[in-house]
C-alpha positions in Angstrom: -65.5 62.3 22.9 -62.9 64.5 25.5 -60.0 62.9 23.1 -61.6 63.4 19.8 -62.1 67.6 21.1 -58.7 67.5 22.5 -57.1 66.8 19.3 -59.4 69.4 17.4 -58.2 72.0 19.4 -55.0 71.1 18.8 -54.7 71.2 15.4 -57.4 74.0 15.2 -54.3 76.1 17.4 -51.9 74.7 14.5 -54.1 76.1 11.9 -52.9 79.6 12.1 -49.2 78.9 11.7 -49.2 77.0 9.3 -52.4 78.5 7.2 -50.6 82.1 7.0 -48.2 81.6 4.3 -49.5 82.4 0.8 -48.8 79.9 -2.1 -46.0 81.8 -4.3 -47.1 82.5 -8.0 -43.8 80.9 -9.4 -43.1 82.4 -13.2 -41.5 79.8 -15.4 -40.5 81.7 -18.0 -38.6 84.4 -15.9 -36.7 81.2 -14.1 -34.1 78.6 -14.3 -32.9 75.1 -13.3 -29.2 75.1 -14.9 -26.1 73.2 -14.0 -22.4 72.8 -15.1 -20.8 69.4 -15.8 -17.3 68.7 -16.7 -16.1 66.9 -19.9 -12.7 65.8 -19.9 -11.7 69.0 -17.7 -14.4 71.0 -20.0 -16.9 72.9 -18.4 -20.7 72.1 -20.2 -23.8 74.0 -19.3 -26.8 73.1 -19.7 -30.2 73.3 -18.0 -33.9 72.1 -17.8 -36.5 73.7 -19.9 -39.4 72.3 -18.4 -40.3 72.1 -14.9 -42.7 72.8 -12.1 -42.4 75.0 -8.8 -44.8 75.3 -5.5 -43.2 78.0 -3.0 -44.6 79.1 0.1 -42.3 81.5 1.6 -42.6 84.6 4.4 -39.0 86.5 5.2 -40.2 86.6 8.3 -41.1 83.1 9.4 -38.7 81.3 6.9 -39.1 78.0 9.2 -42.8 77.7 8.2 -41.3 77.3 4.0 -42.1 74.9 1.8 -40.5 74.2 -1.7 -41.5 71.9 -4.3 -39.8 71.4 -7.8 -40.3 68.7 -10.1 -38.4 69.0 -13.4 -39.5 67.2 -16.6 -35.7 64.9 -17.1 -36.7 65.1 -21.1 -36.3 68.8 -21.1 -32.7 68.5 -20.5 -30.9 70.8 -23.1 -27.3 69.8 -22.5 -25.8 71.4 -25.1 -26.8 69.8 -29.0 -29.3 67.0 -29.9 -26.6 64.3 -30.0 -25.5 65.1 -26.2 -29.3 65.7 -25.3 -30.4 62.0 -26.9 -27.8 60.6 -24.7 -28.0 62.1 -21.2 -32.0 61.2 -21.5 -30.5 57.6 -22.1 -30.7 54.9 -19.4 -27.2 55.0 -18.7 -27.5 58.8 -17.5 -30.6 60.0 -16.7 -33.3 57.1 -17.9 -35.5 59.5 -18.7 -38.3 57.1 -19.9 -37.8 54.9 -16.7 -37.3 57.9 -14.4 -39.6 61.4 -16.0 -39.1 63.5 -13.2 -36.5 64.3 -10.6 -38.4 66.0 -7.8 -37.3 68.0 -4.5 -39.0 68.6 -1.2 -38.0 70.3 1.1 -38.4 69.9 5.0 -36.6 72.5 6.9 -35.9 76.2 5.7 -33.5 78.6 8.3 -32.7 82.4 7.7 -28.4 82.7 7.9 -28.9 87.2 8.2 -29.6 89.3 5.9 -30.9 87.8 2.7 -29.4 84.3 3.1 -31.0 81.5 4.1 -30.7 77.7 3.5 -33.3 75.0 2.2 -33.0 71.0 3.1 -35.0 68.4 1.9 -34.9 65.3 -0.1 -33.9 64.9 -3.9 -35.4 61.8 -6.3 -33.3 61.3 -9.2 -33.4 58.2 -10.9 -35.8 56.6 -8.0 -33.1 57.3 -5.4 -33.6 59.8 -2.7 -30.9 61.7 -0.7 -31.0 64.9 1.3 -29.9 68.1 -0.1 -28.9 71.4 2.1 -28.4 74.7 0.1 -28.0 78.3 0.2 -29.9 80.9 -1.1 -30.5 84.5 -0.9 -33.9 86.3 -1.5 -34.5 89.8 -3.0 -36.9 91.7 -4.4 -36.9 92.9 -8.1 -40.1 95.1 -8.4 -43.2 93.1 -6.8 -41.4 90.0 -7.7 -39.3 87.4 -5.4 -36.0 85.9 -6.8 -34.8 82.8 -5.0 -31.3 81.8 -6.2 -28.9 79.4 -5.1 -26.4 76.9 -6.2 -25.2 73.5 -4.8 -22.8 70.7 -5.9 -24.8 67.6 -6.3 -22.5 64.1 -7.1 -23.8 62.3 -9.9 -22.6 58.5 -8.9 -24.9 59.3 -5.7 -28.2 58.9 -8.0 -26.6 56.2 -10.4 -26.5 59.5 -13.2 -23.6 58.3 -15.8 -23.4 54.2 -15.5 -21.3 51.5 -17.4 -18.2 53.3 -19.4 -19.7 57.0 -17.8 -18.9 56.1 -14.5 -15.1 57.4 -14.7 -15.2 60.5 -12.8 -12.1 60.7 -15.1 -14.1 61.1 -18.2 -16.8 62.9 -16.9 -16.3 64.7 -13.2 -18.7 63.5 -10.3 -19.6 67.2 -9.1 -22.1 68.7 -10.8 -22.7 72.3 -10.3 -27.1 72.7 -10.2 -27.9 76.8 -10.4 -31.6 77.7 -9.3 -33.4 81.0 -10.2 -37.0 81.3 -9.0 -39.0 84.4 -9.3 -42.1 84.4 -7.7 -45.1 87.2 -7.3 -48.4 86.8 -5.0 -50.7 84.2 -5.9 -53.4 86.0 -7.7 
């Protein structure tokens, strides 16, 4: 019985720090998942039209953070239908194989200021690798906005296989862009 109250009491003193940051309201249609690829030294932009966010987030104890995003791979718009019906294709993304490229994170630190970095683990294509960004915070009226870009390389996650693989064709750095704006959960 002592051991069973012991670890009660321990997580009921956990409780507290963990309990006090609010779920984020994320607004979808106010944010963005984009990213730059290159073509044959040709920038391309595209970005995700679909996809799902879960933030918990306090300036003040950014350690206790949690981030969540999955993104719908069949909502790529990469540019025109024909580039769209390939990248969806098993030799890029395998979108029927592989729906959703999720991240998690599991650390958050403040840099100063309004910067701060996320880390956590990225699925694309069923492999998972970490990810460290940047990102600043500030406020636009009683909204949140979370942005950040990172590099991601696309051979790392298998994305452009067979004749695609040429970083020569098509480069390995892909630039990702994130916009989140967030309000109180209601």
């Amino acid at each position: 019985m002592r051991p069973a109250l012991t670890r009660l009491a321990a997580i009921a003193a956990l409780l507290p720090a963990v309990a006090w940051a609010e779920p984020l309201a994320v607004d979808l249609g106010k944010s963005e998942i984009a990213f730059v690829s290159t073509q044959m030294g040709v920038p391309v932009d595209g970005k995700f039209k679909k996809f799902a966010a879960q933030v918990e987030f306090d300036a003040k104890k950014p350690e206790t953070a949690k981030v969540r995003l999955d993104v719908t791979i069949a909502s790529i718009d990469a540019g025109s239908d024909e580039a769209n019906g390939e990248v969806v294709g098993k030799n890029w993304l395998s979108a029927a194989k592989f729906p959703q490229a999720t991240f998690v994170s599991s650390a958050v630190k403040g840099l100063g200021g309004n910067r701060y970095e996320v880390t956590g683990q990225m699925t694309i294509k069923g492999k998972t690798l970490p990810i460290t960004t940047p990102f600043t915070l500030r406020a636009q009226g009683a909204s949140q906005v979370f942005e950040g870009t990172f590099v991601m390389k696309r051979n790392e996650f298998g994305i452009g296989e067979g004749p695609w693989a040429d970083p020569e064709t098509v480069a390995n750095e892909i630039k990702v862009r994130f916009r989140l704006v967030a309000n109180p959960a209601k």
